[in-house]
PASEBA-1860 file (N, C-alpha, C; in nm, 3 decimals):
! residues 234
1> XXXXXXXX> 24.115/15.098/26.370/24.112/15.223/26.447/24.252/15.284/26.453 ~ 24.204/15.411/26.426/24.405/15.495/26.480/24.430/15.487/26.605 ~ 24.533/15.491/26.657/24.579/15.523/26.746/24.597/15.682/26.784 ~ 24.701/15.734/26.682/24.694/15.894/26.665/24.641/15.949/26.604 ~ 24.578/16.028/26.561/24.484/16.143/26.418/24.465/16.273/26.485 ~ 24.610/16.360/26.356/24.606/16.486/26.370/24.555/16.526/26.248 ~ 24.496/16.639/26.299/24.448/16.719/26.194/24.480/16.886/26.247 ~ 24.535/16.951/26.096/24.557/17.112/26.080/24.663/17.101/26.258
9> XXXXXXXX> 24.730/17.062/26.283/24.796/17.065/26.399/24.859/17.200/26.411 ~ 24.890/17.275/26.520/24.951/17.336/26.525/25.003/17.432/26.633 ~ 25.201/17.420/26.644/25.201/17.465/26.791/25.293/17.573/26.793 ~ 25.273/17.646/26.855/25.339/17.804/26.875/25.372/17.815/26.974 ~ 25.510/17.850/26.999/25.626/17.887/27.150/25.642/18.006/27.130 ~ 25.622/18.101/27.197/25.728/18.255/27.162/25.720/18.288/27.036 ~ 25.612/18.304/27.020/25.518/18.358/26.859/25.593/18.310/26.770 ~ 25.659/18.158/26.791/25.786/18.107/26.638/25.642/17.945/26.644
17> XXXXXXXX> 25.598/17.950/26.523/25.563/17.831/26.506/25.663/17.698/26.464 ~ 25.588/17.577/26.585/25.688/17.480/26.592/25.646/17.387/26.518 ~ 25.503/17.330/26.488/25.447/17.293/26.402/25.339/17.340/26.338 ~ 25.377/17.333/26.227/25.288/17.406/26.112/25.209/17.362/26.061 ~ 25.084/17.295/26.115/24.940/17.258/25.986/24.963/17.117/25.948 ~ 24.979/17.023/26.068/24.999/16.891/26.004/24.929/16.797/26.010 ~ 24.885/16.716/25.970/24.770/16.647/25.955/24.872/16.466/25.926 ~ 24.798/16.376/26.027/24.833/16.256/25.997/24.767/16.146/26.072
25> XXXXXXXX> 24.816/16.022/26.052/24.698/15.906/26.093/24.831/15.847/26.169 ~ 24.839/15.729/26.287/24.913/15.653/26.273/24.788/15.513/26.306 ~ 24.846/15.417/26.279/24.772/15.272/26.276/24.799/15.188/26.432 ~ 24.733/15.150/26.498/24.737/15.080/26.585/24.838/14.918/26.576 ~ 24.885/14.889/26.681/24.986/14.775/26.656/25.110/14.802/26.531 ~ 25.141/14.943/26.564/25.265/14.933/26.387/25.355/15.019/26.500 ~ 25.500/15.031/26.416/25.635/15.086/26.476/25.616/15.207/26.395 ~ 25.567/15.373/26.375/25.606/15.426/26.347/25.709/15.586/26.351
33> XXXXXXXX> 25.804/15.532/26.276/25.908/15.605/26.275/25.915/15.774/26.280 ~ 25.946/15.833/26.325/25.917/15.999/26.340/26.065/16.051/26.317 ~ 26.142/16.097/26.222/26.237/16.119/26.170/26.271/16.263/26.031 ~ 26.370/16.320/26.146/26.391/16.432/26.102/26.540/16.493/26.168 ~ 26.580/16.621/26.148/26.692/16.668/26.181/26.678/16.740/26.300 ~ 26.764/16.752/26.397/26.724/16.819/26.539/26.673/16.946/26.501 ~ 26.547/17.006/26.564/26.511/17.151/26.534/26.393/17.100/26.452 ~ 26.397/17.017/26.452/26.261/16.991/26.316/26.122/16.984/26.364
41> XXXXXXXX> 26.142/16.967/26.549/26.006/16.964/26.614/25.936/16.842/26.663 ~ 26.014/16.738/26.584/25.962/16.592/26.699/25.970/16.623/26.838 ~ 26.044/16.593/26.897/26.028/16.627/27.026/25.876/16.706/27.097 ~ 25.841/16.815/27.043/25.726/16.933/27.037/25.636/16.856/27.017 ~ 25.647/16.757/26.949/25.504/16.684/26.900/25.483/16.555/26.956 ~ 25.608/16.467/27.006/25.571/16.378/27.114/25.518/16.431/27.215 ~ 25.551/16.571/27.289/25.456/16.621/27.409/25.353/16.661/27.361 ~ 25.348/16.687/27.267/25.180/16.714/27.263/25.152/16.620/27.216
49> XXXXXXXX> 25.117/16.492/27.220/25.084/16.332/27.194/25.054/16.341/27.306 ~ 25.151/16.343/27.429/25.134/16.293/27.554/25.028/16.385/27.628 ~ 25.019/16.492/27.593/24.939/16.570/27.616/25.020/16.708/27.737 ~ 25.145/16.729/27.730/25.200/16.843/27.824/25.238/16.987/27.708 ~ 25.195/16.961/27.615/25.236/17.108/27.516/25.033/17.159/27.485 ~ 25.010/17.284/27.471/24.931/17.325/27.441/24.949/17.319/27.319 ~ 24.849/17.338/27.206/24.834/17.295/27.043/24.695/17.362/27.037 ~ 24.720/17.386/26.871/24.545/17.422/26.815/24.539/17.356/26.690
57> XXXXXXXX> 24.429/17.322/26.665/24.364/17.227/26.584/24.340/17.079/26.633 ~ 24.305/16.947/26.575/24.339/16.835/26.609/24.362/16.762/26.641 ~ 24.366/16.687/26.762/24.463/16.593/26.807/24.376/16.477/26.879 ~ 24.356/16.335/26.839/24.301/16.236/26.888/24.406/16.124/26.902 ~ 24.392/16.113/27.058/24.492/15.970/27.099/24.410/15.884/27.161 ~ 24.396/15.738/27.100/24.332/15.619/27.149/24.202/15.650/27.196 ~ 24.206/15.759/27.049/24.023/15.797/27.055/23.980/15.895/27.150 ~ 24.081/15.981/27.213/24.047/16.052/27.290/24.132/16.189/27.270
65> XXXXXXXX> 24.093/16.355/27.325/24.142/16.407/27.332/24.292/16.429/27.346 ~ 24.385/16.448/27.319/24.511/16.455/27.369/24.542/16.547/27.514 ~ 24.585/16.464/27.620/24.596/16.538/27.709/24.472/16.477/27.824 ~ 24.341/16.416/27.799/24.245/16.365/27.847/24.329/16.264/27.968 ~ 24.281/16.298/28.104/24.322/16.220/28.219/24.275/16.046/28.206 ~ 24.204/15.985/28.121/24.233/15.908/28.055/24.356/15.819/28.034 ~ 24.385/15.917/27.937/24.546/15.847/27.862/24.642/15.828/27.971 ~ 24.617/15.912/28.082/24.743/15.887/28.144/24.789/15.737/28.199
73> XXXXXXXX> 24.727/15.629/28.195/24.769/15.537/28.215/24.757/15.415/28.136 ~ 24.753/15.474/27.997/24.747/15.399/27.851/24.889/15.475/27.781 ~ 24.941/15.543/27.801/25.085/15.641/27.693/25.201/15.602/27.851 ~ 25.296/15.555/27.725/25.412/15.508/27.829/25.513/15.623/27.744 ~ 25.559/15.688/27.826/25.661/15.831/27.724/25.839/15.798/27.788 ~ 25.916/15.856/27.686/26.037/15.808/27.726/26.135/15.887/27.662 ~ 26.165/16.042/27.792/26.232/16.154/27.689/26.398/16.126/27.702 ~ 26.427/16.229/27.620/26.522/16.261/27.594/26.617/16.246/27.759
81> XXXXXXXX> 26.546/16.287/27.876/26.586/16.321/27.998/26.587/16.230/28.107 ~ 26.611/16.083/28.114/26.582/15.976/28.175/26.511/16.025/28.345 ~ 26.368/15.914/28.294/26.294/15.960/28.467/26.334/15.864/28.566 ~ 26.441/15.821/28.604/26.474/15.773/28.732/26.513/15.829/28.838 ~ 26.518/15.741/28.958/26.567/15.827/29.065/26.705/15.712/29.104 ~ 26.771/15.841/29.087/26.896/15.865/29.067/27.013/15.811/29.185 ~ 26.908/15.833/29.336/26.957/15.762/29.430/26.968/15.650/29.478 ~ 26.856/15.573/29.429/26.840/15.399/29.416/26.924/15.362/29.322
89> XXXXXXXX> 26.952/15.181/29.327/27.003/15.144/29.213/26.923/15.072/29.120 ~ 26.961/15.057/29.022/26.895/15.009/28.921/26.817/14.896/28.977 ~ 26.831/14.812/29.039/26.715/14.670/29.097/26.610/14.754/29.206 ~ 26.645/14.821/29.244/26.568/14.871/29.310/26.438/15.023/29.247 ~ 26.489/15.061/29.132/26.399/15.134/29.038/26.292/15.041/28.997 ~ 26.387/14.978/28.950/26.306/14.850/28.840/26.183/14.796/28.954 ~ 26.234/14.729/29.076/26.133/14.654/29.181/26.013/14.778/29.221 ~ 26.014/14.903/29.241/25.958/15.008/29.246/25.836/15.017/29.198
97> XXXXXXXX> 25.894/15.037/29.010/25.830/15.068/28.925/25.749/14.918/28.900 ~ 25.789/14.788/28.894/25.708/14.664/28.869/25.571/14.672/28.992 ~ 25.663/14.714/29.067/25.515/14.755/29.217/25.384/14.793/29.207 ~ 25.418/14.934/29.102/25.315/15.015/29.088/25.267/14.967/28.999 ~ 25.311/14.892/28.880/25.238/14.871/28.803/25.192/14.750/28.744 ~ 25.213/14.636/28.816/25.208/14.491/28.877/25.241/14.432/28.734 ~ 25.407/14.445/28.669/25.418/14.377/28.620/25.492/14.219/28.731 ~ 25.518/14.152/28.598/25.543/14.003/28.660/25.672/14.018/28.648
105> XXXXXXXX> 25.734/13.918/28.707/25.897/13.853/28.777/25.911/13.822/28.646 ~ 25.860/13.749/28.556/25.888/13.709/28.438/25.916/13.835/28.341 ~ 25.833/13.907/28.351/25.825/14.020/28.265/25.975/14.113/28.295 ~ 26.027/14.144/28.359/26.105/14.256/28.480/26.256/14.148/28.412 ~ 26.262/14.010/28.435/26.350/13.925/28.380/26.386/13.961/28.219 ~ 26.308/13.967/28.194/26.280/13.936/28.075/26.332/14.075/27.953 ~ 26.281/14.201/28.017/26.300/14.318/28.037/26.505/14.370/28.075 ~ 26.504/14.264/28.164/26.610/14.372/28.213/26.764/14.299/28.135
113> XXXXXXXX> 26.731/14.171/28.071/26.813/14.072/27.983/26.812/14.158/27.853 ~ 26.700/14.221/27.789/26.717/14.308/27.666/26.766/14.386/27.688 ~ 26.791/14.471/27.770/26.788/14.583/27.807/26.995/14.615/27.802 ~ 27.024/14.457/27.825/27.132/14.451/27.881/27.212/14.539/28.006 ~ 27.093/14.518/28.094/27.149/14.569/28.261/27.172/14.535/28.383 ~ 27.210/14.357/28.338/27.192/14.241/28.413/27.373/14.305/28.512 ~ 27.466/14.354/28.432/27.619/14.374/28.534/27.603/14.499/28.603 ~ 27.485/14.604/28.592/27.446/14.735/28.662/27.344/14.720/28.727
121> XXXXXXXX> 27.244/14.598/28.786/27.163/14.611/28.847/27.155/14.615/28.960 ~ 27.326/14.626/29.039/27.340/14.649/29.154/27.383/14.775/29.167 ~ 27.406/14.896/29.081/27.466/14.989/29.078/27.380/15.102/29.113 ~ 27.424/15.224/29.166/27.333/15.335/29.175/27.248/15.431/29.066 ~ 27.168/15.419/29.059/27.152/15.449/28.896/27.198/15.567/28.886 ~ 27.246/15.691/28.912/27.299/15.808/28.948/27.419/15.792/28.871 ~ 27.524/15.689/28.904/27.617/15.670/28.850/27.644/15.577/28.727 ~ 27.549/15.557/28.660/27.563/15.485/28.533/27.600/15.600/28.416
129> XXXXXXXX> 27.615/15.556/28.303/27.624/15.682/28.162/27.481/15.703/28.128 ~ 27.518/15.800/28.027/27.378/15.834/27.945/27.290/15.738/27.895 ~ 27.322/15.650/27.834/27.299/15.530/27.781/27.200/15.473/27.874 ~ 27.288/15.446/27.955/27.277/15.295/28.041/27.126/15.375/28.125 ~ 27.121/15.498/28.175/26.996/15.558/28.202/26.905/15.520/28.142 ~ 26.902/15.585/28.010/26.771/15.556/27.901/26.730/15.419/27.896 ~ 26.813/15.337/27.920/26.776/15.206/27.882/26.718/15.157/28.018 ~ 26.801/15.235/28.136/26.670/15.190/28.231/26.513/15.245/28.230
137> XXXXXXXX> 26.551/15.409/28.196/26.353/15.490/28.188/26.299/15.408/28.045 ~ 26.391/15.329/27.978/26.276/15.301/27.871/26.212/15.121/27.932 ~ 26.291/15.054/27.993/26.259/14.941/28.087/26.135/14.974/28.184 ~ 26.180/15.065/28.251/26.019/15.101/28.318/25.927/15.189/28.274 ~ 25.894/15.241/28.136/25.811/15.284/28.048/25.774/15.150/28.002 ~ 25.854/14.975/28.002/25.760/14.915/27.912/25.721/14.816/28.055 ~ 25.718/14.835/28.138/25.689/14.730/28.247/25.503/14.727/28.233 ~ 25.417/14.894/28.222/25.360/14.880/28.222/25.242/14.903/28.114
145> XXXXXXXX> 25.316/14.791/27.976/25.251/14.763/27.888/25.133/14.833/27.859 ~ 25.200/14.968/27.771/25.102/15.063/27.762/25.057/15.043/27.639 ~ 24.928/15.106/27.598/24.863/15.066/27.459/24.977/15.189/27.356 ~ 25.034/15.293/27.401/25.122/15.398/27.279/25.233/15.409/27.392 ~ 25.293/15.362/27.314/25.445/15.416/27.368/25.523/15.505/27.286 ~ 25.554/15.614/27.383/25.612/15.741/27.283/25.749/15.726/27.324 ~ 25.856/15.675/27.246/26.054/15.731/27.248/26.080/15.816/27.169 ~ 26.154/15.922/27.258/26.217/16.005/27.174/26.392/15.970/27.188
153> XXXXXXXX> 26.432/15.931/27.026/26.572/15.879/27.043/26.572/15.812/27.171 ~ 26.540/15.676/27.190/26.574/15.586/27.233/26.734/15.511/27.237 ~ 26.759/15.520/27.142/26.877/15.417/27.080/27.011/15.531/27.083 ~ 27.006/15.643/27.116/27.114/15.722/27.088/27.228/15.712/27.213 ~ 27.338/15.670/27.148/27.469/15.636/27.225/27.474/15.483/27.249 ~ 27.385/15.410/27.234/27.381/15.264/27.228/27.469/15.208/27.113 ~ 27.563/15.086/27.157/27.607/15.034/27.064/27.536/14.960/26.947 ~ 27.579/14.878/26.814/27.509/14.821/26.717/27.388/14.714/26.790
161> XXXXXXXX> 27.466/14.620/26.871/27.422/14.487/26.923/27.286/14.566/26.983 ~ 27.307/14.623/27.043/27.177/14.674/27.178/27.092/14.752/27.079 ~ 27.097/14.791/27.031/27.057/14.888/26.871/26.953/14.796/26.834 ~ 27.023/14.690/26.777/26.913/14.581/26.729/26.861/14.498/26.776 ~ 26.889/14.470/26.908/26.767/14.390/27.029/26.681/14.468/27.053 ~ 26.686/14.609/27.029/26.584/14.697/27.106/26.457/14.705/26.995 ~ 26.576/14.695/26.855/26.420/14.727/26.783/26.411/14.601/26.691 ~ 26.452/14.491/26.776/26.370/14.357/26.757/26.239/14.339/26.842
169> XXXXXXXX> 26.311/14.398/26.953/26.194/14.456/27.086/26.052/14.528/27.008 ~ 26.084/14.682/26.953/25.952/14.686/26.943/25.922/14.662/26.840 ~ 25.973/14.541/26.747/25.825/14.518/26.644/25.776/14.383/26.702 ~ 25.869/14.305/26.808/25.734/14.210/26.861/25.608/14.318/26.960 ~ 25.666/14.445/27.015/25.562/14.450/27.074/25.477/14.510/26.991 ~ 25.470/14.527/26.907/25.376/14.583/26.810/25.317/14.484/26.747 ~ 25.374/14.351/26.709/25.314/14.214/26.650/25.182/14.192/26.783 ~ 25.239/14.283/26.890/25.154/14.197/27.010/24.980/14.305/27.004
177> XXXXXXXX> 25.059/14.396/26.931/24.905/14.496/26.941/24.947/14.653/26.996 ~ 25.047/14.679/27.058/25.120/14.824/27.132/25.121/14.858/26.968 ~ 25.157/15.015/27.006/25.164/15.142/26.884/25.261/15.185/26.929 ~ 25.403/15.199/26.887/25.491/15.276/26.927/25.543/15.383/26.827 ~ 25.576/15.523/26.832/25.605/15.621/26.776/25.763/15.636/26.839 ~ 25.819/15.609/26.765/25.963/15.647/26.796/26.035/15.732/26.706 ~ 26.103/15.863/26.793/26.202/15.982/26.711/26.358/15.920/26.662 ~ 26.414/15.955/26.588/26.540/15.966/26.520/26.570/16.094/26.447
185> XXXXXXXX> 26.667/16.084/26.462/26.728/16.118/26.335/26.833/16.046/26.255 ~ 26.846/15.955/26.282/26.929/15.845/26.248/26.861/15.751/26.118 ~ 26.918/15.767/25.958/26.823/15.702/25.879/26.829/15.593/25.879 ~ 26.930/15.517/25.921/26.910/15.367/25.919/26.792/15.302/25.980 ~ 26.753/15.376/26.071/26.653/15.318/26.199/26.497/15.333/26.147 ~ 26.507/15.447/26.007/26.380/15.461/25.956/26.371/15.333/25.897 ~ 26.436/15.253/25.856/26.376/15.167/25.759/26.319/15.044/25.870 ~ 26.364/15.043/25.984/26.297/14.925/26.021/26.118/14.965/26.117
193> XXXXXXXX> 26.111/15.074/26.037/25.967/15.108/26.066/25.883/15.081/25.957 ~ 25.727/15.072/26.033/25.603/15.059/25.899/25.566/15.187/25.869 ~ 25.584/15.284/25.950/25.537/15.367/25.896/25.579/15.510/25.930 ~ 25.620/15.568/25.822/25.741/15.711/25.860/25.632/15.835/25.858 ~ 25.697/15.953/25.930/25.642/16.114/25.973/25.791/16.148/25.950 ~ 25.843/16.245/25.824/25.958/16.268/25.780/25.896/16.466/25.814 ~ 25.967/16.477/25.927/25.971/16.636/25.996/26.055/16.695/25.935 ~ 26.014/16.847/25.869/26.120/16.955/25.892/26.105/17.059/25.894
201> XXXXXXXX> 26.177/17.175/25.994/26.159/17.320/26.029/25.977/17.260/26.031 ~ 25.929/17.202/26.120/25.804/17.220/26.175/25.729/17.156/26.104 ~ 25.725/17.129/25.948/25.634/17.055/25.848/25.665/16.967/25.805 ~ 25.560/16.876/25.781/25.567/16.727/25.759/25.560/16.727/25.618 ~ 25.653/16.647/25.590/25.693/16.624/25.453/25.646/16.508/25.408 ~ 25.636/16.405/25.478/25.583/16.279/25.446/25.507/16.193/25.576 ~ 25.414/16.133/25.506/25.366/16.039/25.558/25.265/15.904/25.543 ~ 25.384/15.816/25.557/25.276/15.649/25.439/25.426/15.556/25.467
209> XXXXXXXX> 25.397/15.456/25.457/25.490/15.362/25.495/25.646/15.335/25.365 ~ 25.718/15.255/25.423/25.817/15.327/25.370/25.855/15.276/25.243 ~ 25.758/15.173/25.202/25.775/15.121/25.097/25.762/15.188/24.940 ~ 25.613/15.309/25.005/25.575/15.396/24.911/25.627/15.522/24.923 ~ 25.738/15.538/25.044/25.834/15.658/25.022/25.939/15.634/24.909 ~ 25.960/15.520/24.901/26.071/15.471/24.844/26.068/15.448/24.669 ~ 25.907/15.461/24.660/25.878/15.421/24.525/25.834/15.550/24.451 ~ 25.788/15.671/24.521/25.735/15.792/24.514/25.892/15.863/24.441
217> XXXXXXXX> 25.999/15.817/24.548/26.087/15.959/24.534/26.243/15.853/24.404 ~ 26.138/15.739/24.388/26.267/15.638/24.266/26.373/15.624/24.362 ~ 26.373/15.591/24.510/26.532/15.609/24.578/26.527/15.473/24.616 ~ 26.670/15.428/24.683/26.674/15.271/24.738/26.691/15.272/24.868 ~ 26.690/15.389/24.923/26.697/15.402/25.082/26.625/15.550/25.129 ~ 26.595/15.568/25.247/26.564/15.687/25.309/26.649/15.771/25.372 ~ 26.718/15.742/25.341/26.840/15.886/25.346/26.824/15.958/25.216 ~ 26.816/15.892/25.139/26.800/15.954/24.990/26.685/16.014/24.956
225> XXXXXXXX> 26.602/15.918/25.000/26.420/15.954/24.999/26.411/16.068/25.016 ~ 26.496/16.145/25.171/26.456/16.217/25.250/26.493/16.388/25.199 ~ 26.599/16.359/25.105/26.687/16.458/25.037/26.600/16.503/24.942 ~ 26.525/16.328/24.830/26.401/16.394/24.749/26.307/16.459/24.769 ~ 26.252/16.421/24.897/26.128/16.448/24.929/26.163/16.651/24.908 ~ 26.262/16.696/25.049/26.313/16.811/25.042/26.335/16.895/24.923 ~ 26.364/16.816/24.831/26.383/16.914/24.712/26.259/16.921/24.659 ~ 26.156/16.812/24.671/26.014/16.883/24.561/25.968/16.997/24.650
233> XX> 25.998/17.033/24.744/25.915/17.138/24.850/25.953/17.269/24.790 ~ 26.078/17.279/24.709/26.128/17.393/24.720/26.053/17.438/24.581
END
């Protein structure tokens, strides 16, 4: 079963279309990668996943409408704009959010050691960096082990080390059965996905895992891929 399936997608802001006619599958339990250049419209299309952008044509999430009151407590989303509150400190977000959504002491441990926010968990979360935010709204986006988890740029401003615990992170949770769709624009980060959505100016250029991006365009990486792909369009 998919998780996501768009078909003829398509979304219009201020009569400028943001996505143009896109059509795609993603697979249940896989990491796939959503990667493109800022302006390219990921962002536009994780909310309408989650269901807060209006769209015409297409759109089925976990078998259901996009946007269906449903999903709302199956899609764990994690923008650009960290959702904490700002006046608590970090142990006290975290204890909050485990509340509502009865994860375990184990889990929250376990969580906040990857996360690396074990020397800020006494701190106000208000006063942490950019970083150190995201890594808390993406900690309580996974407390309550949602079946799709949507990041947009997750990893941006994070050092190497935390870089690669995080996305050691989600391909166990995807070994575990979760679907996560995560944005970049960062090509290194495409390759440790199964399966790429290569965005631009609104249209999808690719989509199939990255083994057969790689064999399609004769390249040895997806930075390169991504350059080929671009030039057969023209």
């Amino acid at each position: 079963m998919n998780a996501i399936s768009a078909t003829e997608l398509v979304v219009i802001k201020d009569k400028q279309t943001i996505l143009d006619k896109i059509s795609f599958d993603i697979h249940q339990g896989t990491v796939t990668g959503l990667i493109g250049p800022s302006g390219s419209g990921k962002t536009t299309l994780m909310r309408t996943i989650v269901g807060v952008q209006k769209y015409k044509g297409s759109l089925m999430v976990l078998g259901n409408k996009a946007g269906n009151k449903y999903l709302r407590t199956k899609i764990g989303y994690v923008s650009q704009n960290p959702s904490i509150y700002t006046d608590l400190t970090v142990r006290q977000n975290i204890n909050y959010f485990a509340a509502i959504t009865g994860a375990t002491k184990t889990d929250v441990k376990n969580l906040i050691k990857v996360a690396d926010l074990i020397p800020q968990i006494n701190q106000l979360a208000g006063s942490l960096s950019g970083g150190q935010k995201a890594r808390v709204s993406l900690m309580i986006a996974l407390l309550s082990k949602p079946d799709l988890l949507i990041l947009d740029e997750p990893t941006v401003g994070l050092d190497p080390i935390l870089r690669n615990n995080l996305w050691a992170l989600f391909a166990r949770l995807a070994k575990d059965g979760q679907t996560l769709l995560v944005s970049s624009h960062v090509m290194d980060e495409a390759e440790r996905c199964d399966q790429l959505l290569l965005l631009r100016e609104g249209k999808l250029l690719w989509h199939d895992d990255k083994q057969a991006l790689l064999e399609h365009t004769a390249t040895k990486n997806i930075g390169e891929a991504f350059v080929n792909i671009i030039e057969e369009q023209k």
